[in-house]
VOGU-3710 file (C-alpha; in Angstrom, 3 decimals, decimal comma):
1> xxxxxxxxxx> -20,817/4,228/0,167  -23,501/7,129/0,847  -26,003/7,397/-1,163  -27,177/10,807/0,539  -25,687/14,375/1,411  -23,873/13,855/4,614  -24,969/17,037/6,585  -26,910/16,233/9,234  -26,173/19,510/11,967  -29,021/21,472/10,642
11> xxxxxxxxxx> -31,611/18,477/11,568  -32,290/19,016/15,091  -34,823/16,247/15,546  -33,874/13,136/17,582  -31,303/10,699/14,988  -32,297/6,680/14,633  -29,752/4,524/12,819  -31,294/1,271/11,486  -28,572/-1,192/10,782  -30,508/-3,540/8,182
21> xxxxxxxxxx> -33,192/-1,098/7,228  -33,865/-1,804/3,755  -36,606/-4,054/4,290  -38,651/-6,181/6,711  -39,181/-4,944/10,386  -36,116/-2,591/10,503  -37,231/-0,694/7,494  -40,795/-0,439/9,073  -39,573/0,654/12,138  -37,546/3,416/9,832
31> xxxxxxxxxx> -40,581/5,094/8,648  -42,165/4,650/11,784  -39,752/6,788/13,501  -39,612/9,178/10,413  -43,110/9,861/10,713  -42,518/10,478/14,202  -40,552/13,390/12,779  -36,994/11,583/13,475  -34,252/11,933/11,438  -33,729/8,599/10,233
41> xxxxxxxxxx> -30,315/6,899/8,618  -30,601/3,231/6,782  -27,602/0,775/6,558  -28,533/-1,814/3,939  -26,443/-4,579/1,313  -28,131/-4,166/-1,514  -27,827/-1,059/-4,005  -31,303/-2,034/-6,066  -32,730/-1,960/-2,146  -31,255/1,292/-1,278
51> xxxxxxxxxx> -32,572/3,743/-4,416  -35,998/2,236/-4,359  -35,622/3,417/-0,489  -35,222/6,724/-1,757  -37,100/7,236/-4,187  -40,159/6,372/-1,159  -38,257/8,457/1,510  -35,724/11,121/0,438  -35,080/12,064/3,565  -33,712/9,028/5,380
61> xxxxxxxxxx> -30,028/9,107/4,957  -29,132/5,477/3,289  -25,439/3,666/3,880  -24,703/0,693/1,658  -22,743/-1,692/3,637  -21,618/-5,459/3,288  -21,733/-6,845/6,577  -19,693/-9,501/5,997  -16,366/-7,394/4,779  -14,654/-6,070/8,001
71> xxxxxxxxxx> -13,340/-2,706/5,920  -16,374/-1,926/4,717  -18,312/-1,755/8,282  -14,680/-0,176/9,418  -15,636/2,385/6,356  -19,535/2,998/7,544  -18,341/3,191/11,197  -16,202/5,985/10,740  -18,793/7,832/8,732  -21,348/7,512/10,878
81> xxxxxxxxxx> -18,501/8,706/14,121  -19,108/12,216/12,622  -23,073/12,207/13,340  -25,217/12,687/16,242  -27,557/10,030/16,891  -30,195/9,451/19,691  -31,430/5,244/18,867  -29,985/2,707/17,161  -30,807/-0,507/15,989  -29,494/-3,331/14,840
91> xxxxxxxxxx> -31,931/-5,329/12,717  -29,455/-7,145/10,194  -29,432/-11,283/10,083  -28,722/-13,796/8,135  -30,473/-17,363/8,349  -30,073/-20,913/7,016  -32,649/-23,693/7,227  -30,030/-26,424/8,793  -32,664/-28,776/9,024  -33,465/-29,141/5,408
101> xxxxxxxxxx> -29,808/-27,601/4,071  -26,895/-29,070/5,221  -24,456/-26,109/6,289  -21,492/-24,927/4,309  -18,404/-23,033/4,593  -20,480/-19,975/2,938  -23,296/-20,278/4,732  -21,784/-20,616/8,287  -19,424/-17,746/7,663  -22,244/-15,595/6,865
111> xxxxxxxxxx> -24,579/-16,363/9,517  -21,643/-15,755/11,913  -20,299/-12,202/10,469  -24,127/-10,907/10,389  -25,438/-12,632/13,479  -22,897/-12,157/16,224  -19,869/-10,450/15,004  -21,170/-7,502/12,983  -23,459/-7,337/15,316  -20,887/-6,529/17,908
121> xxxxxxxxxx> -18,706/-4,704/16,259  -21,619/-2,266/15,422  -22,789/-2,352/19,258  -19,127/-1,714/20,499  -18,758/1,321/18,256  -22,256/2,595/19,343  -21,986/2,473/22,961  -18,834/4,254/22,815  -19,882/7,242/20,812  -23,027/7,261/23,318
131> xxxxxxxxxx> -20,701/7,875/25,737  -18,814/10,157/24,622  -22,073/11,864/24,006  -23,252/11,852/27,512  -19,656/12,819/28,702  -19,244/15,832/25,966  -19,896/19,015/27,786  -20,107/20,517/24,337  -23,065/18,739/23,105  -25,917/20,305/23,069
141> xxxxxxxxxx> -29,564/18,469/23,449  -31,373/18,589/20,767  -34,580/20,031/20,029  -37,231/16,795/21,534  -34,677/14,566/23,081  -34,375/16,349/26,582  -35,946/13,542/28,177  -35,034/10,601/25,270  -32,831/8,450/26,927  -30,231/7,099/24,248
151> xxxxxxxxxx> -30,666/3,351/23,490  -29,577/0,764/21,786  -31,859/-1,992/19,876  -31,112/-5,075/18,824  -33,595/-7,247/16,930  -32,616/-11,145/18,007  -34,959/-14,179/17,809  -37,401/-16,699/19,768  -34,902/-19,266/18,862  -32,617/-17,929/20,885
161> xxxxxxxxxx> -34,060/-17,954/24,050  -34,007/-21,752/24,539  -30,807/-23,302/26,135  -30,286/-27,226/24,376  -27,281/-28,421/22,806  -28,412/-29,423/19,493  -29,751/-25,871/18,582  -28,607/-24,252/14,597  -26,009/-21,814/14,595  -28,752/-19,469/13,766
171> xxxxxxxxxx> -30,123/-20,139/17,071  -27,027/-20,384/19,020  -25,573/-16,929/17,409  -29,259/-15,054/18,509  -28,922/-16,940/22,182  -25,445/-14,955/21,992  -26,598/-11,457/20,702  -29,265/-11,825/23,875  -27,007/-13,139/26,132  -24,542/-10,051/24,819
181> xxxxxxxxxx> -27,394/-6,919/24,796  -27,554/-8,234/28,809  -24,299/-7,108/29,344  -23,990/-4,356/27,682  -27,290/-3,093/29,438  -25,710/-3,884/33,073  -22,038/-1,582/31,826  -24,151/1,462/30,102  -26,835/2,064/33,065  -24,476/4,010/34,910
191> xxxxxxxxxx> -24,608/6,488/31,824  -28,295/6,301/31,277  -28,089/4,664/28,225  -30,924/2,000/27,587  -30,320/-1,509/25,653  -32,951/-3,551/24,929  -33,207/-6,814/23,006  -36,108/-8,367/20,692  -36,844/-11,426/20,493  -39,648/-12,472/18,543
201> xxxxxxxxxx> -41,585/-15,377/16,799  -42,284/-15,372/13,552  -42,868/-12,310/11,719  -44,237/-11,984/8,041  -41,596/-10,204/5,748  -40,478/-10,888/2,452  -37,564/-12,422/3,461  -39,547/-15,718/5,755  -42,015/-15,392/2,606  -39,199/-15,875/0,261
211> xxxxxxxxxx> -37,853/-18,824/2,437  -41,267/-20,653/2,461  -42,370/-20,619/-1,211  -43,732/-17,159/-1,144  -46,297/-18,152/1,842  -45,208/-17,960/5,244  -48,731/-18,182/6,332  -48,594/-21,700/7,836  -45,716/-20,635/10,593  -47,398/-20,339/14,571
221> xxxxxxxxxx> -48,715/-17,209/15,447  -46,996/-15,062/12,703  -47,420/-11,791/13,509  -47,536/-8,715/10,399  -44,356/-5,713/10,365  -46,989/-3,646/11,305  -47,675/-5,580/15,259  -43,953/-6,291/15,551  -43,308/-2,883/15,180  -45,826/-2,049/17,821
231> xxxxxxxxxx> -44,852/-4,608/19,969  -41,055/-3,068/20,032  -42,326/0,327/20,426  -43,643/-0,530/23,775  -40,834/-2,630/24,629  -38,695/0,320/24,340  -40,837/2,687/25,723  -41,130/0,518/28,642  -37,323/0,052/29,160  -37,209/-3,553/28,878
241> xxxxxxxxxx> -34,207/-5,784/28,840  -35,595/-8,727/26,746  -39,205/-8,275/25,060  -40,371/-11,677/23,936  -43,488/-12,031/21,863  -45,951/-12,604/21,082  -47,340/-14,121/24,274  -48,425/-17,497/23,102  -44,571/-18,306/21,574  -43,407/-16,480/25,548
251> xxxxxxxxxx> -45,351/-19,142/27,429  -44,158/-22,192/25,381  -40,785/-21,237/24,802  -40,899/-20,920/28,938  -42,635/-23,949/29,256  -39,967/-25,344/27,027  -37,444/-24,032/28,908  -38,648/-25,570/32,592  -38,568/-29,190/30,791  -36,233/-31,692/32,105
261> xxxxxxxxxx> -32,470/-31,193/29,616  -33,238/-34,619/28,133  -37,406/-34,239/27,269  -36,219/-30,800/26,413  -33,658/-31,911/23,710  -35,726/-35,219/22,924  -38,388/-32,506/21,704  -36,248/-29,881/20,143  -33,758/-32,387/18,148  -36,961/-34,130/16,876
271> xxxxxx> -39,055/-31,366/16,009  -36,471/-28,116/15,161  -33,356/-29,500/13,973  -31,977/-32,227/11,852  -32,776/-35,981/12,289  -29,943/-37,793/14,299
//
């Protein structure tokens, strides 16, 4: 469903797609780029979340989309094939306390379909119409974008940048989503065609409030929208691969990482997951 006109050929400003921008960090990075002067397009779940997103913005261009239903992203996909975009970014997830909630059929399917398979069903789709883009001798650049390089964003986590056996699915599905922005980087550099993948600590949205009593204040070095947003701004300005922040979670999650397997899962079974 489209909640906005469709016609999008007059804009000639550079096109984001936020996949998950509703709320938290991908609707901040949204208005970021909108004020940027970007023509900006939102993919979100929930209808309430969507008109209160346009009543702020009218101009962003808003999707609704379940993530877990296969026709309905098969639905938004083919909408979306007719439009022109320059960035896009996948900020969607779906997470589970498994230490303190014992996982169900709901709740693993769910984490799954958001987490890893949406996710690359959405990233297939997207580096093939940025290809056809850079192949399509009738596309014309658009007004600001002759030196943007196309790119693709994914927004993954901290947790998944440490390799143990007894990590969550959350984790294990985020390791995946990092593990599968690397490759798609490597096969899209030969068209000039940047991916880059997030992974950062603990960030201060409504969503982590919502999980922690309304206070997410006691999480290490929780960062605001506002810095994350920053912090992924340079990381795709700089063309990296895997931006990990902020630095104090990057040097223990490394430090983590250089531990002997057993101290390493000793630690992480003990302290992140469920008891044995």
């Amino acid at each position: 469903m489209t909640t906005h006109a469709e016609d999008t050929t007059q804009n000639h400003a550079p096109h984001l797609i936020v996949i998950g921008g509703t709320g938290g960090v991908g609707l901040e990075l949204a208005v970021h780029h909108l004020q940027l002067g970007w023509q900006v397009s939102v993919v979100g779940r929930r209808m309430t979340k969507i008109e209160h997103l346009n009543s702020q913005y009218p101009t962003i261009q808003s999707y609704v989309c379940e993530l877990t239903d296969d026709t309905q992203i098969k639905n938004l996909l083919e909408k979306l094939s007719s439009t022109r975009f320059d960035r896009l970014v996948y900020s969607a997830g779906s997470y589970t306390n498994e230490r303190t909630h014992q996982l169900n059929q709901a709740d693993s399917d769910k984490m799954l379909a958001i987490n890893l398979q949406a996710f690359e069903q959405v990233f297939s789709w997207a580096s093939t119409q940025l290809k056809q883009q850079s192949q399509s001798l009738a596309v014309t650049k658009s007004k600001g974008t002759d030196n943007l390089k196309p790119s693709l964003i994914c927004l993954a986590s901290i947790a998944g940048t440490l390799d143990y056996p007894y990590a969550s699915l959350y984790a294990k599905s985020k390791r995946a989503m990092i593990a599968t922005a690397s490759a798609y980087r490597l096969a899209l550099d030969p068209y000039n065609i940047q991916v880059t993948c997030i992974a950062s600590g603990y960030i201060d949205t409504q969503a982590l409030r919502d999980l922690n009593d309304g206070d997410a204040s006691h999480k290490p070095f929780i960062m605001s929208t506002q810095t994350a947003v920053i912090n992924i701004m340079k990381a795709i300005d700089d063309d990296v691969e895997l931006a990990v922040f902020p630095k104090s979670m990057r040097y223990i999650t490394r430090t983590l990482n250089h531990l002997p397997k057993p101290l390493l899962n000793w630690i992480l079974r003990s302290k992140l997951d469920k008891p044995a």
